[in-house]
C-alpha positions in Angstrom: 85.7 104.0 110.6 89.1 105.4 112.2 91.6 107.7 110.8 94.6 105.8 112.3 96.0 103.0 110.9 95.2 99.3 112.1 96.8 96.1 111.7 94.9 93.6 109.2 96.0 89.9 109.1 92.9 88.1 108.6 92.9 87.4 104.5 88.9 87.8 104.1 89.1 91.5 105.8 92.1 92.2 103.8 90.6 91.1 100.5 87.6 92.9 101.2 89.2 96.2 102.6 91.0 96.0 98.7 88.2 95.4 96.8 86.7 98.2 98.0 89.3 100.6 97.1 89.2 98.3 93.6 92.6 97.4 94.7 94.1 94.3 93.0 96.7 92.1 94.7 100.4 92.5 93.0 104.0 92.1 93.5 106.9 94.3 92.2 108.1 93.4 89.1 111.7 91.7 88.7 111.8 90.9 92.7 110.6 87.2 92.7 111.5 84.1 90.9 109.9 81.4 89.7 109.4 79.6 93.2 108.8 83.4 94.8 106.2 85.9 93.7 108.9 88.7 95.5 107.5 91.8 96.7 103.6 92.3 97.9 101.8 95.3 96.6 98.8 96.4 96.5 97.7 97.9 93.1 95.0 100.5 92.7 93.3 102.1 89.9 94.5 105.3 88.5 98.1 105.3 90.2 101.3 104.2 88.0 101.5 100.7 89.1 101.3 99.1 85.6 105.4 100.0 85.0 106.4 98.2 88.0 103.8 96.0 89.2 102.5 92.6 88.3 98.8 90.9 88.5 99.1 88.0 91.0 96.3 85.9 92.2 94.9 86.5 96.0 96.2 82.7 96.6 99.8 83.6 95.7 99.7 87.3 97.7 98.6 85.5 100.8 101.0 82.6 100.3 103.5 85.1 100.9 101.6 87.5 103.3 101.2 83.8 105.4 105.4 83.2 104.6 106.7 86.6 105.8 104.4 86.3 109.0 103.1 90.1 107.4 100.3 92.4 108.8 98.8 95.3 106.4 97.8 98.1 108.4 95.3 100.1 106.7 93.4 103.4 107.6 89.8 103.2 106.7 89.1 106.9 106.8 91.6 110.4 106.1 90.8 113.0 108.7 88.4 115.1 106.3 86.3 111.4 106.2 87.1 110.0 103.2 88.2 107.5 102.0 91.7 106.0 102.5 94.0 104.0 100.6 96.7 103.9 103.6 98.0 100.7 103.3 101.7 99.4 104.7 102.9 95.7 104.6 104.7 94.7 108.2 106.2 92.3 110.8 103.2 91.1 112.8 105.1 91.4 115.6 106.0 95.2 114.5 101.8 95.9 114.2 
């Protein structure tokens, strides 16, 4: 496990970094249209997500992870060894 953040782009890894967090795949309500989910999330348990985010399948979130050319880097681990939710949607040319 590392404490730094790492680039994810392959879906399998991303999936299964999320579902171990419980982590559901999401978009930001109001931002897409009916051809466009809009805005990638993430959405995990306990935080307020359920104002502003929306259920989307893992199909549609990497249809548009694969359409932005996105990267998720991710921490595994915070410094005291627990762990981490981290996660930041990028350019995979900025990760």
């Amino acid at each position: 496990m590392t404490t730094t953040a790492h680039p994810l782009t392959k879906h399998a890894a991303i999936q299964h970094w999320a579902e171990e967090r419980g982590a559901k795949p999401a978009c930001v309500k109001g931002t897409g249209d009916r051809n466009d989910v809009g805005v990638l999330r993430l959405d995990f348990p306990g935080y307020s997500g359920d104002q502003t985010l929306q259920p989307i399948s893992w199909e549609e979130w990497f249809q548009k992870f694969d359409e932005e050319d996105l990267a998720l880097l991710v921490q595994d681990e915070t410094a005291a060894g627990e762990t981490s939710n981290f996660n930041k949607l990028v350019k995979r040319g900025n990760a």
